[in-house]
C-alpha angles and dihedrals in degrees: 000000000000117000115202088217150352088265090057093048089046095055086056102049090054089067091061090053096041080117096080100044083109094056104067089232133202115239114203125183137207116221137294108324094045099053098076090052093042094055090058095055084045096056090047104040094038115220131103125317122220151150141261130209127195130164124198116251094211123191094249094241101039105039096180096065107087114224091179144300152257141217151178117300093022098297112153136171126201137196102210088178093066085028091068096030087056095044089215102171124233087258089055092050098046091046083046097053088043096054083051100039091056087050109050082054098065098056096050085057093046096043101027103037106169099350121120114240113235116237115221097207110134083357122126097230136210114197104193127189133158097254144324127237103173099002089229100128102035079056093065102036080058093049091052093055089038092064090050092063115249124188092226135359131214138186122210135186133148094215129030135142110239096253088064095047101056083040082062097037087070081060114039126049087235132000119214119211128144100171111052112154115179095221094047088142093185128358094245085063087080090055137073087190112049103147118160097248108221133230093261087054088052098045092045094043085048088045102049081043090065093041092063097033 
């Protein structure tokens, strides 16, 4: 399956979550790549669209393995058992999480602007992106709203080979994916379209959200 964009894909992955259209959902996306899908699945399910934020806790020399993770409104996630293999001190961690902290609110300010952020708590919750490779990151964006206390939480992506899939299926209550090839290679290889959206893209698409909302 090829999908011409991300609002294609999106559209398609909203069939597979018709399901919920009864739960007000909250549809959280991750950026950029994810928000044009998620607001797909928004304009189909109904609910609120948001965002979610999530920033890498990676171990300081060697960046690419993931200690935890952090999120908007406190929320953090952490891997003890790398924690303690690694032997990172409480001084390394906390450095660490205030690199990431700064930075992930940066981006909020830069992304969110005035609007208010949507809690999950009690929510059933739709995190949307537009594919997964690894599922790394969509595993922490699931731990952070995991530790806000959804009712219910769902991971949705329109791509992802089937090892990533059942990675995400110990996280989420229930992991949404119609399209999983086993030789995916890279998630832009199921687009025609897989242009890097910009900041601007991400602020408008959020803002005409709101609009219509």
């Amino acid at each position: 399956m090829l999908y011409a964009d991300r609002a294609e894909a999106g559209r398609a992955l909203a069939k597979s979550l018709d399901h919920l259209r009864a739960t007000n959902p909250l549809v959280l996306a991750l950026p950029r790549g994810g928000l044009p899908v998620a607001a797909e699945v928004h304009s189909a399910l109904g609910g609120d669209l948001d965002i979610v934020l999530v920033r890498k806790l990676g171990v300081p020399w060697q960046p690419e393995l993931a200690m935890g993770a952090i999120g908007e409104g406190g929320a953090r996630v952490l891997n003890n058992d790398i924690v303690r293999h690694t032997r990172v001190s409480d001084t390394e961690l906390a450095r660490t999480e205030a690199h990431e902290r700064l930075e992930l609110e940066r981006r909020a300010r830069l992304w969110r602007s005035d609007r208010p952020r949507i809690s999950p708590r009690g929510r059933t919750v739709v995190i949307v992106d537009d594919g997964m490779a690894t599922g790394a990151t969509a595993a922490a964006a699931c731990a952070v709203v995991r530790a806000e206390h959804p009712k219910w939480l769902v991971m949705a992506t329109p791509v992802a080979p089937p090892d990533a899939v059942s990675r995400l299926g110990c996280i989420a209550d229930l992991v949404v994916c119609p399209h999983t090839p086993t030789d995916l290679g890279g998630v832009g290889a199921a687009y025609r379209d897989f242009h890097q959206l910009t900041d601007d893209e991400v602020v408008r698409q959020l803002h005409s959200q709101k609009q219509h909302m």
